[in-house]
Structure formats: C-alpha cells, structure tokens
C-alpha positions as CSV (number, residue, x, y, z in Angstrom):
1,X,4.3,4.4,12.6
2,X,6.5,1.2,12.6
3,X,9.3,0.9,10.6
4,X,8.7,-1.4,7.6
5,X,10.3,-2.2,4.4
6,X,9.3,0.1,1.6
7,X,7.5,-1.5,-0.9
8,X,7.0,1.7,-3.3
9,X,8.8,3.3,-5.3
10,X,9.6,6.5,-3.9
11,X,9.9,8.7,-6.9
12,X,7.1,7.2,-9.2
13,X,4.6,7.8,-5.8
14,X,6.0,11.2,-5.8
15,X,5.3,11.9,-9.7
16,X,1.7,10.6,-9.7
17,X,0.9,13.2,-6.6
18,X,3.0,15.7,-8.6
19,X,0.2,15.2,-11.0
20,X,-2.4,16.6,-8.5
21,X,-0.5,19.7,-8.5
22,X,0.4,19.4,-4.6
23,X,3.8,19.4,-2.7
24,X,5.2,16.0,-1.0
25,X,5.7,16.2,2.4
26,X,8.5,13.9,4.1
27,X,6.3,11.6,5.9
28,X,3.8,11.0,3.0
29,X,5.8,7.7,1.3
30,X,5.9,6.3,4.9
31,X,2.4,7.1,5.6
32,X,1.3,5.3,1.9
33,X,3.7,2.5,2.9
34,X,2.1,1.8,5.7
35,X,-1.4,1.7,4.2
36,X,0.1,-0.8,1.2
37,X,1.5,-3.1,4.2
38,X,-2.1,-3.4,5.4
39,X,-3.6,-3.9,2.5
40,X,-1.4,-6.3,2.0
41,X,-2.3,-8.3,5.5
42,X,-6.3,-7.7,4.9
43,X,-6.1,-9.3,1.1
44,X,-3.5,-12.5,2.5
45,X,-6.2,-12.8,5.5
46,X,-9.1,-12.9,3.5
47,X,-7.7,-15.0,1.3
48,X,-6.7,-17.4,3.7
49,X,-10.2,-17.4,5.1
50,X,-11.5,-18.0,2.2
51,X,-9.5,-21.4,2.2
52,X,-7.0,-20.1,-1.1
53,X,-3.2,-19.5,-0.8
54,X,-3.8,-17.2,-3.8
55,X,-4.5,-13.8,-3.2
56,X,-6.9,-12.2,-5.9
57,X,-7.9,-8.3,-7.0
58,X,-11.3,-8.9,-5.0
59,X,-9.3,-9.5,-2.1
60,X,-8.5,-6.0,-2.1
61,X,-11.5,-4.4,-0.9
62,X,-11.7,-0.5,0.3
C-alpha cells in the first residue's frame, strides 16, 4: 500500500465499525483510505470523460 494522505477521519471510521460489533485492526483506516483515494480517481476520470469538471454522486459507481 502507498502512503497517501488520509482523508478519513480516523475515529468516526472506527465508531461506525464499532457499530458492527467487530474489533479494528491497525491496518483497516489505511486499507479504507486507500479505497476512498480510488474512488476518488474513478469518479474525477469519469467525470472528465464525460466532458464535466464537476464530479457528481453518479460518478461514484460500485
């Protein structure tokens, strides 16, 4: 994993998994963060390709 700038905050990530009854281990935040950053890169590429500087909700796809 590459080290990028944390866009989450740590301890409201860590309270909504609390939620789900389940531990924390040290590697999930960077392992979310990671998965933000490329969502992140897919929503500003598709927007792009869909000739708009604005990235939208539906450029978020799963």
């Amino acid at each position: 994993m590459t080290d990028r700038e944390m866009l989450l905050v740590g301890s409201k990530a860590k309270a909504a998994l609390k939620v789900h009854d389940v531990n924390v281990g040290g590697d999930a935040l960077d392992g979310l963060n990671e998965i933000l950053h490329r969502a992140i890169e897919e929503a500003a590429k598709r927007a792009s390709q869909n000739g708009r500087k604005t990235v939208r909700s539906h450029d978020f796809v799963c």
